[in-house]
N, C-alpha and C positions, 0 to 999 in steps of 0.2 A: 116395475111400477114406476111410471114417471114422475119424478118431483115437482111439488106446487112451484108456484112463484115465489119467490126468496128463501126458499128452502136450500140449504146448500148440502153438499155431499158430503159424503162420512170425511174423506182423505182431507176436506179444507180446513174441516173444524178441526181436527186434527194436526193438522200441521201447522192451523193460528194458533193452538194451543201449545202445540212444541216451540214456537217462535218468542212467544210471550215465555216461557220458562223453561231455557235453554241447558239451563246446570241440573234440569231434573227430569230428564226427559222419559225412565222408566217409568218412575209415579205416573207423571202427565198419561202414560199409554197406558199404563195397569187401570186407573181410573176411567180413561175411555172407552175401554175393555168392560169394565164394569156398568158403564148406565148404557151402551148399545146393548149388552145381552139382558140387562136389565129388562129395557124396552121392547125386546123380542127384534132386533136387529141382528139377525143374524149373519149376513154380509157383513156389517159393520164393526163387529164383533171379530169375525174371520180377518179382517183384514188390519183390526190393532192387533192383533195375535201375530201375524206377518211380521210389523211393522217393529212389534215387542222383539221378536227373533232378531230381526237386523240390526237392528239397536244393539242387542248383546254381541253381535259377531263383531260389529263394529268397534264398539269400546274392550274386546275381548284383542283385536287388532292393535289398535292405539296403544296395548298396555303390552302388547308383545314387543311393538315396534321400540318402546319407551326402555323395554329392561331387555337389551340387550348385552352379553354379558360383557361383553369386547367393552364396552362403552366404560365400566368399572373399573378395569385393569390399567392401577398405576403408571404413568410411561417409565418409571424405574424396572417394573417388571418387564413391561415391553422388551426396553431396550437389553435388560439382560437375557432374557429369551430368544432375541433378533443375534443378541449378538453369540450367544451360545450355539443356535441353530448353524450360523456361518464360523465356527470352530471348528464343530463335529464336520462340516462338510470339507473344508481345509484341511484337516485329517486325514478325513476319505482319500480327498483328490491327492493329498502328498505322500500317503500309503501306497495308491496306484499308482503313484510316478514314481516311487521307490523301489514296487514291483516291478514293472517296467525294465527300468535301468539295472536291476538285477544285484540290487544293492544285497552283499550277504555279510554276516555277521550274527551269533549267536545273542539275541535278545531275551532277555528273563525279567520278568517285572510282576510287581504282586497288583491284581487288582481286586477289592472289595472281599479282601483273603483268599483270595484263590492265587495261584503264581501259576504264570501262561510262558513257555518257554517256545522260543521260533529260529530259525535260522536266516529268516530276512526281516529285514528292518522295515518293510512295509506291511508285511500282515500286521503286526501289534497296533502301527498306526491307523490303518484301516477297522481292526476291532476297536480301538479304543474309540475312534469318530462314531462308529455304529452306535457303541456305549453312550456315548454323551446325546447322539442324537435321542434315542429312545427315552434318555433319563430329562431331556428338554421336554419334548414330544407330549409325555405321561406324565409332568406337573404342568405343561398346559392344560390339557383337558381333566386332569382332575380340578383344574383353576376351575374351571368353566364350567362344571358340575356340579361345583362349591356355591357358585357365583349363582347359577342358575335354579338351586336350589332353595338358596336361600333369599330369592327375590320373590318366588312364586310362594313362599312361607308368609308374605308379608299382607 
């Protein structure tokens, strides 16, 4: 059905409507939505319904982008995380260069009450780098779990 003269189309009024009240822009379309099917516009109607969806993906975006968890974490924790991550690997790598050179001597050490007994001096360091890596690793992302949880509560 073609429109009269000065009649405008759904999407104008609409979007001068969004323009004029930018901090409320669901009401503004839930409203629109309401006097097009009022009126038996059913296109009209269809297309604030559209219009409504986007709107929510959109600020549904904005608010993911906005809490992200990384963004919350202290640089104190950072840095102690960064810097534990590069221990356990120093570890690692001085355990394998220990193995390597064939360093032997009977090593016995308790850890977290278990006592781990070896004859070279780089398996312990290599277990123990693994240990701290994993024990980094697993209060990061229980961070993040923490963090992420309790933003989406809000």
């Amino acid at each position: 059905m073609p429109l009269s003269p000065g009649e405008r189309l759904p999407a104008h009024d609409l979007q001068r409507r969004l323009d004029e009240n930018p901090n409320d822009r669901l009401r503004v379309i839930q409203e629109f939505f309401e006097e097009r099917d009022r009126d038996g516009d059913i296109d009209g109607a269809a297309y604030a319904q559209t219009v409504r969806i986007l709107e929510i993906e959109r600020a549904a975006a904005v608010r993911e982008k906005e809490n992200m968890p990384w963004k919350y974490i202290s640089p104190l924790l950072l840095t102690i995380t960064i810097v534990g991550l590069l221990f356990g690997l120093a570890a690692i790598a001085g355990g394998i260069w220990l193995v390597y050179l064939k360093s032997e001597g009977q090593t016995e050490f308790v850890l977290f009450g278990q006592t781990f007994k070896s004859a070279n001096v780089g398996i312990p360091a290599i277990f123990i780098g693994g240990v701290i890596l994993l024990l980094v690793i697993r209060n990061v992302l229980k961070t993040i779990r923490h963090t992420t949880s309790t933003l989406h509560k809000k």
